[in-house]
C-alpha positions in Angstrom: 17.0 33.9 34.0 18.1 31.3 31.7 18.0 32.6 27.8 19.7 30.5 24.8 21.8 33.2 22.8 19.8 33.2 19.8 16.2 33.3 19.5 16.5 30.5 16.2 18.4 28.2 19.3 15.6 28.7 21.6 13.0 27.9 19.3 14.6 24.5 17.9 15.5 23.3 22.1 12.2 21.6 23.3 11.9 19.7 19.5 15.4 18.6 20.4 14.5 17.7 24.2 11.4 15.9 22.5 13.8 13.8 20.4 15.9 13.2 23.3 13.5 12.2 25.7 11.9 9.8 23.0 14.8 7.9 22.6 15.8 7.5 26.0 12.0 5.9 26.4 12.3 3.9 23.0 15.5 2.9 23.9 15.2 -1.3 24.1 11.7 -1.3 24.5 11.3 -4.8 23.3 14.4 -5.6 25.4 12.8 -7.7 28.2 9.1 -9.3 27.7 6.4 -7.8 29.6 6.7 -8.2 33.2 4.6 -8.5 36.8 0.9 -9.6 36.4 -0.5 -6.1 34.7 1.5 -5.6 32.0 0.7 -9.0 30.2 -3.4 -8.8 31.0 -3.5 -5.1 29.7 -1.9 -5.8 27.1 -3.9 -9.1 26.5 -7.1 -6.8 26.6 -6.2 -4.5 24.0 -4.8 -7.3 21.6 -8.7 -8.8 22.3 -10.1 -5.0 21.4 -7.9 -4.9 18.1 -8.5 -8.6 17.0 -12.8 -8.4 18.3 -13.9 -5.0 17.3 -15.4 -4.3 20.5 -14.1 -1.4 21.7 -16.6 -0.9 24.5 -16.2 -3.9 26.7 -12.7 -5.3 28.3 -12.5 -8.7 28.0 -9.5 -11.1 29.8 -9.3 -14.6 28.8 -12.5 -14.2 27.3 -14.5 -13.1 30.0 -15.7 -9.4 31.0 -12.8 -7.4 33.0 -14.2 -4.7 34.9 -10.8 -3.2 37.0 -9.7 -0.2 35.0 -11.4 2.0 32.4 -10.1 1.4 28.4 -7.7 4.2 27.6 -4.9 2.2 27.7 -6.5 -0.6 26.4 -7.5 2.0 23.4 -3.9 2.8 23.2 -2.9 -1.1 22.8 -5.4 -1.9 20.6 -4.6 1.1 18.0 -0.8 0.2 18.0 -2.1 -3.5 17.4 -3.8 -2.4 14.8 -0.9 -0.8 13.3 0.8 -3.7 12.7 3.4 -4.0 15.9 4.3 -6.7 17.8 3.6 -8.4 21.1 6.0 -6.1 23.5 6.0 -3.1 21.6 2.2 -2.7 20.7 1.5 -2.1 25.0 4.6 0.1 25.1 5.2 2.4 22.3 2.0 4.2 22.8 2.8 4.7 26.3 6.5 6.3 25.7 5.5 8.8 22.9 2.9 10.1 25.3 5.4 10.6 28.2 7.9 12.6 25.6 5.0 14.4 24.6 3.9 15.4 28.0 7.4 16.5 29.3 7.5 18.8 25.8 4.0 20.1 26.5 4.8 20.8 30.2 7.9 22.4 29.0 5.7 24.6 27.0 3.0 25.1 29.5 5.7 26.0 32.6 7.8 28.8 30.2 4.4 30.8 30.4 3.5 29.9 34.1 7.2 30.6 36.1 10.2 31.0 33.9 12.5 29.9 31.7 15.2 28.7 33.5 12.5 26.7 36.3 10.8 25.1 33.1 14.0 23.2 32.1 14.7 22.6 34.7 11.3 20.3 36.0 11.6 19.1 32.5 15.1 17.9 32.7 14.5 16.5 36.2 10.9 15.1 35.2 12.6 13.0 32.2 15.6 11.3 33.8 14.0 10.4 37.1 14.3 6.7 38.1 10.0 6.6 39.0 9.1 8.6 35.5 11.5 6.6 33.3 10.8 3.2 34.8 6.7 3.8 33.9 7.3 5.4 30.8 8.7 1.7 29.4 6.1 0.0 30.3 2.5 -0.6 29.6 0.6 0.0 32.1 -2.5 2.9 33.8 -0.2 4.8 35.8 2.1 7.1 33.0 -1.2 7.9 31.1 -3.7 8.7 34.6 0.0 11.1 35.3 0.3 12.6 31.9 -3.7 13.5 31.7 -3.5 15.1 35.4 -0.9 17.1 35.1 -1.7 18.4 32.0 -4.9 19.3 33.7 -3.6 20.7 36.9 -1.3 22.9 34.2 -3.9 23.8 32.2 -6.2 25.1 35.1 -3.5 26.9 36.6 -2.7 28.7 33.2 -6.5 29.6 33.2 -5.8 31.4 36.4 -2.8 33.3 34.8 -4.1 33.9 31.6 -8.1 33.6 31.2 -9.0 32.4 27.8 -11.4 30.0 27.3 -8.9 27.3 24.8 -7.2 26.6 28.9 -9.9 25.8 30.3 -11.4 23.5 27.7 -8.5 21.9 27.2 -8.0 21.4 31.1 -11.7 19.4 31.1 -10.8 17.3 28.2 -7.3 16.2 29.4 -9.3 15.5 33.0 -12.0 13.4 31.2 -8.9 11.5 29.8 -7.3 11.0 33.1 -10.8 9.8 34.6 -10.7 7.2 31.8 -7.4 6.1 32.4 -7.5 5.3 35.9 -11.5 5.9 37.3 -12.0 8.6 40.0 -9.0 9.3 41.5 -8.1 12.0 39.3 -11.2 13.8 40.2 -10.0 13.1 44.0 -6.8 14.4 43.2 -7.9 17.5 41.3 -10.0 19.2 44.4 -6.8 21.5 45.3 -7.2 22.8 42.0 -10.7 23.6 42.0 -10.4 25.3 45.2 -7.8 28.0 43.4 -10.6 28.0 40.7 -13.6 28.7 43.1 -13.7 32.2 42.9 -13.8 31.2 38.4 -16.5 28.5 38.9 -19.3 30.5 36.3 -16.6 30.3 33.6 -16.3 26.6 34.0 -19.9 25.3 33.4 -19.1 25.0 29.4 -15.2 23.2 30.3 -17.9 20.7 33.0 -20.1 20.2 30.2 -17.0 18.6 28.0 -15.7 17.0 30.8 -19.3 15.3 30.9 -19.2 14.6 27.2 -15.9 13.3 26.7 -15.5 11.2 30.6 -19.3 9.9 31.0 -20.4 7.9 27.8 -18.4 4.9 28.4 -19.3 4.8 31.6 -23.1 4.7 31.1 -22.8 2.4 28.4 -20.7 -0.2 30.5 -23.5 0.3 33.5 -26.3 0.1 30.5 -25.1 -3.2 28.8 -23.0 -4.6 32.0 -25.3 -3.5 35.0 -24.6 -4.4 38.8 -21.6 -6.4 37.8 -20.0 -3.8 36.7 -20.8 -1.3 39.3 -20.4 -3.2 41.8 -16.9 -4.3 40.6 -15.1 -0.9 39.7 -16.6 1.5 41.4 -17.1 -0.5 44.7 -14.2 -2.7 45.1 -11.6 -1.4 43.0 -12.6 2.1 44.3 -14.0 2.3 47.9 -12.4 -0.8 49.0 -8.8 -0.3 47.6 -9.0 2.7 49.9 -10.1 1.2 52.9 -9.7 -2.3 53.3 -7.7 -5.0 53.0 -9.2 -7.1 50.4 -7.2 -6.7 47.4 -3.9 -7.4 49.6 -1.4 -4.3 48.7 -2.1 -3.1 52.2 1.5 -1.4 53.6 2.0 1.4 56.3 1.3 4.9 56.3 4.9 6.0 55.5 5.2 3.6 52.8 5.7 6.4 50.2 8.4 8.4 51.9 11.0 6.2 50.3 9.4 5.2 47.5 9.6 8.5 46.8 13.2 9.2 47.4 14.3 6.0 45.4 12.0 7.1 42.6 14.3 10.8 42.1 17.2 8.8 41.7 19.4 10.5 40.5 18.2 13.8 41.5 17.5 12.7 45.3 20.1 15.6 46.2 17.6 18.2 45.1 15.8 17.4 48.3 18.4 19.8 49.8 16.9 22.7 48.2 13.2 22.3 49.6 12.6 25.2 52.1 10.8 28.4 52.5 11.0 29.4 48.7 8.5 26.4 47.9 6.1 27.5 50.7 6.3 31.1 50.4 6.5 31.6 46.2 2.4 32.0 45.4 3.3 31.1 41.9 3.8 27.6 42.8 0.6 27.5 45.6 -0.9 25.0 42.9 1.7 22.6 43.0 2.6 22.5 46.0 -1.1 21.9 47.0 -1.6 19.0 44.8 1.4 17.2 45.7 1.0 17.8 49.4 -3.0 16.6 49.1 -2.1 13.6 47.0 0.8 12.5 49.1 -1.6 12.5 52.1 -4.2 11.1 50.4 -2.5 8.0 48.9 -0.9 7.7 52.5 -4.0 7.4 54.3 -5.3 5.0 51.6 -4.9 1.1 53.4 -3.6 -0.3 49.7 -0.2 1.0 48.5 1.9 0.3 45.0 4.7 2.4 44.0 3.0 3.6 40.6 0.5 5.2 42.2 2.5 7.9 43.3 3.3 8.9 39.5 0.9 11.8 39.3 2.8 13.5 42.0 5.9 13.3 40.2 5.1 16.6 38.2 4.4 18.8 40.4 7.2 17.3 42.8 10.0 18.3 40.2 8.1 21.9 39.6 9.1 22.0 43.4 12.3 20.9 43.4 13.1 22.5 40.4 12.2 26.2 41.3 14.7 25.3 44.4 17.3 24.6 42.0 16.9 27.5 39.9 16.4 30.4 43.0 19.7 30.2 44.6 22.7 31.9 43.4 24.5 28.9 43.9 23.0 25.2 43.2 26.8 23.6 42.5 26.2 21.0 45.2 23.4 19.6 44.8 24.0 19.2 41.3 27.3 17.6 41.9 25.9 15.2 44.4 23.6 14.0 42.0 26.0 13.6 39.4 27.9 10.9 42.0 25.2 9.3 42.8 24.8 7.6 39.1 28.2 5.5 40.2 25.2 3.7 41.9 23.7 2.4 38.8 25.8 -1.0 38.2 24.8 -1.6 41.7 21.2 -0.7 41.0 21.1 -3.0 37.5 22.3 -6.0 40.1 19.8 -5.6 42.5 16.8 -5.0 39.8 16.0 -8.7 39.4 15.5 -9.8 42.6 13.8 -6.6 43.7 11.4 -7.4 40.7 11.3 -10.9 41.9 10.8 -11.0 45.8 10.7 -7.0 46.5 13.0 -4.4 47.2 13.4 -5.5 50.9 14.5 -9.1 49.5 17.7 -8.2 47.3 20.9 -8.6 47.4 23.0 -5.8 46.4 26.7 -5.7 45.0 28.7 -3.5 46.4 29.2 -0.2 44.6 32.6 0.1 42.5 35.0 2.7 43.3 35.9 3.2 39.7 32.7 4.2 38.3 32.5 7.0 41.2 35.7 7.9 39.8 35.0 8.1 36.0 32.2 11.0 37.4 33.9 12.8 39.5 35.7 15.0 36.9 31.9 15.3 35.3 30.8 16.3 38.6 33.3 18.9 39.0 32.7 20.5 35.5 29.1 20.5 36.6 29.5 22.4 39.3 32.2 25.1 37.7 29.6 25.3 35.0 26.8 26.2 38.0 29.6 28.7 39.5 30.2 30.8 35.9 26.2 31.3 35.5 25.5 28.3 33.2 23.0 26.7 35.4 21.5 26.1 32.4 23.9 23.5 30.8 25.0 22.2 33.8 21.4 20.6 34.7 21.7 19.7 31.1 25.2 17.5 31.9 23.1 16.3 35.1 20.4 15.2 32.9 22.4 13.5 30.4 24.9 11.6 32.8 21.4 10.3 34.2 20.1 9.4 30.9 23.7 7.7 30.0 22.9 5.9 33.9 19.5 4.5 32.9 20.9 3.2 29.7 23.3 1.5 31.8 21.0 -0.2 33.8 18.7 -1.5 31.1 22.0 -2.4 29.2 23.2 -4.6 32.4 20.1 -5.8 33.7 17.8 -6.6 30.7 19.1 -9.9 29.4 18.6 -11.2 33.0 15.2 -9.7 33.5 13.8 -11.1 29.9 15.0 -14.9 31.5 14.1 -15.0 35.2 11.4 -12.4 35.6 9.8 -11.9 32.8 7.3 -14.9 31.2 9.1 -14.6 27.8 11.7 -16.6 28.3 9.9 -19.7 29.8 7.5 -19.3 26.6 10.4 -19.7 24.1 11.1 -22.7 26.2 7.5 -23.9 26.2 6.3 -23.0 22.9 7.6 -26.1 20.5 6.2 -28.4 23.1 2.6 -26.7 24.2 0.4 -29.3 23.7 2.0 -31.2 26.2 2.2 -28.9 29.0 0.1 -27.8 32.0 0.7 -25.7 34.6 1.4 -27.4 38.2 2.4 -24.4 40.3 2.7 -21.0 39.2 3.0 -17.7 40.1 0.3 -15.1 38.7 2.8 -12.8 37.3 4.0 -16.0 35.7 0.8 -17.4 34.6 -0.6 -13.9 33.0 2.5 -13.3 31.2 2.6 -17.2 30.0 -1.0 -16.8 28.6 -0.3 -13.2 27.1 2.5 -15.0 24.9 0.3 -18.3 24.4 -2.8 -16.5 23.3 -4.6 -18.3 25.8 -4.0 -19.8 29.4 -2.8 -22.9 29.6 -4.3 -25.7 31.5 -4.3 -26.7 35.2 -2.4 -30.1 35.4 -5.4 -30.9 37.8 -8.3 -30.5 35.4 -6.1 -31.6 32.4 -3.2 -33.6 33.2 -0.1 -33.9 30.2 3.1 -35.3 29.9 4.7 -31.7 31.3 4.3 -29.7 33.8 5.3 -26.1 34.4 6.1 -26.2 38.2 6.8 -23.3 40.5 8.0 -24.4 44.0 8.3 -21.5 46.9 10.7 -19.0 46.4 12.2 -20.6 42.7 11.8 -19.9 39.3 9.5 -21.7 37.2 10.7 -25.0 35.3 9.1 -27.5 33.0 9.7 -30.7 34.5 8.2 -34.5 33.6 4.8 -35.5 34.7 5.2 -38.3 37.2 3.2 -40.3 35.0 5.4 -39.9 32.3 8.5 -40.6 34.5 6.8 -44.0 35.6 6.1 -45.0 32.1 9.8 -43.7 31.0 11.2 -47.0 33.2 8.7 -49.4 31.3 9.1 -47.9 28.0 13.1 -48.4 28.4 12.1 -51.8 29.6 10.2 -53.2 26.6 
């Protein structure tokens, strides 16, 4: 078992993980405007909540926006209120909670396995391409993860060591996942309360504060809001995001198998290590339930994205973790995964078009020889370091060559991101002439990030017709181009 040499070394390690794992998150953070369609109307709501008052009710463009429950929009609107600007308000707040969580889980795992199996999930569980991507940006996914897991932890130290402080605190960080993201924590959590069944008399007092703490908003939304709201979130964005195609994200069953792989980049080699010891350790039956049920579950589900796999991500490094830390020897996979950073110039070149048209859609560069080469003697060290005993501080080098990769990428990739996928850019371009532009065609991630930075959304060139127009033809980026009035009256104007 891993054990720093002094106990003074051991205590000051997760407050320095802390601080490393915060600045990897904070790192750039205002480096490329928000991006997709979420971001931008999220963060749109929580400005609304800071600059209205109302706390209660989430408004988009000035109408009622029933799709998620306010957490995040809490989050926003408290970092708003703070003072900070447009693309750090929705972000900070969501990377200080991810740090937080992977020192908490830290904590948490040292009393539930060991030390050497806690580091090691934590290590993984920070520099993984899926839990570093969501932990920049401001969106549901990061906090429904953080609030489960802690949950699922929580419940599973209750097992270990009953006291009632776990299993308070395991309601409360439930009722904050169920209003982060609606129900499908509470779908997610039956594994647990199957390992809790034979427990279920000590649990009416942790049910009551779940009650407490998930429930009022509810009722008040359904009090003040009525059908419309029901109807909305718990109907459509619930029921039918399971089972029908309405809301258009539908993709096949096996959709998350390599979303899944691509998401533990770098650490995809620890896949090796997956075997028996997983299935037959009973300290990690909890786990390895929840990820096995959730995987299955967002599987069978008819609508797909790739962030709503992030509350697997956890438990799946607990997994792969505890197969990195049983064997005498884990040199190889640790050295593989090492390598398999030289991929991250390639990775930053293909980012934009894979934000732009999808993953399937891009064009990548062909991976340099060199950048393999600057690794391998890092690679080697690593696994010497694995051969001597110092697992330890070689998953530390893995970590940090991954951290040093992600940097890379954000480096490479961000000023092209900020110009041709987020809306930022085309705002700079479109601010000192606003008045005179509508919107002809344009893509929704477009048009929600263009409003976000306007304040408000900008006018249809059909309803309200100006000398500009933002245009959007198939498959191009946006431009602001001449009405054809005002190219007609250019000719007569030169003319006179």
């Amino acid at each position: 078992m891993f054990q720093p040499r002094s106990s003074g070394l051991r205590r000051w390690l997760p407050a320095a993980f802390f601080l490393l794992a915060g600045g990897l998150y904070l790192f750039g953070l205002a480096d490329v405007g928000l991006l997709g369609p979420d971001e931008p109307r999220y963060a749109f709501i929580g400005r609304e909540m800071a600059r209205s008052g109302d706390w209660l009710t989430p408004r988009l463009w000035g109408e009622s926006w029933y799709e998620k429950p306010p957490l995040l929009y809490w989050m926003t609107a408290a970092a708003f209120r703070l003072g900070l600007g447009p693309d750090v308000a929705p972000r900070l707040p969501v990377a200080l909670l991810s740090a937080a969580f992977l020192l908490l889980q830290l904590l948490l795992l040292r009393r539930l396995l060991d030390e050497r199996t806690a580091w090691l999930a934590a290590l993984m569980n920070a520099t993984t391409a899926g839990w570093v991507a969501y932990s920049k940006i401001g969106v549901t996914d990061l906090p429904l993860a953080v609030f489960f897991q802690l949950a699922v932890l929580l419940a599973w130290l209750s097992l270990k060591e009953p006291a009632p402080a776990a299993r308070y605190g395991a309601a409360a960080c439930l009722a904050a996942a169920v209003l982060a993201k609606g129900l499908v924590p509470l779908v997610l959590f039956l594994p647990v309360l199957w390992f809790l069944r034979t427990a279920w008399r000590a649990w009416a007092g942790p049910a009551t504060l779940f009650l407490a703490l998930a429930a009022p908003w509810y009722a008040a939304m359904a009090w003040v809001h009525g059908e419309a709201f029901l109807a909305e979130f718990f109907l459509r964005h619930h029921l039918s995001r399971f089972s029908s195609d309405e809301l258009q994200h539908v993709q096949p069953f096996w959709f998350y198998f390599p979303v899944f792989i691509g998401g533990l980049f770098p650490w995809i080699p620890a896949l090796i290590t997956a075997g028996r010891r997983q299935w037959e350790d009973v300290r990690l039956r909890i786990p390895l339930a929840v990820f096995v049920f959730g995987f299955l579950f967002f599987s069978i589900s008819r609508n797909k994205l790739p962030g709503y796999l992030l509350p697997l991500w956890p438990p799946a490094c607990i997994l792969l973790s505890a197969g990195l830390a049983g064997p005498p020897r884990a040199g190889r996979a640790l050295f593989w995964t090492v390598m398999l950073a030289g991929f991250s110039p390639a990775a930053a070149s293909i980012l934009p078009e894979a934000l732009l048209y999808g993953i399937t859609n891009a064009r990548m560069e062909g991976a340099a020889w060199e950048y393999f080469a600057l690794l391998l003697p890092v690679a080697l060290g690593v696994w010497w370091l694995d051969a001597r005993g110092q697992r330890a501080a070689a998953a530390g080098t893995v970590a940090g060559v991954a951290a040093a990769a992600f940097a890379f990428i954000q480096l490479s990739a961000a000023p092209v991101l900020d110009q041709i996928v987020s809306a930022r850019g085309l705002w700079r371009k479109a601010e000192p002439r606003r008045q005179q532009i509508c919107i002809e065609r344009l893509h929704r991630s477009w048009r929600y990030g263009l409003a976000y930075y306007a304040g408000a959304l900008l006018p249809d060139c059909a309803t309200e017709a100006r000398p500009l127009r933002i245009d959007q033809p198939p498959d191009s980026l946006p431009r602001i181009v001449p009405s054809p009035a005002a190219l007609e009256a250019e000719p007569a104007a030169r003319g006179q």
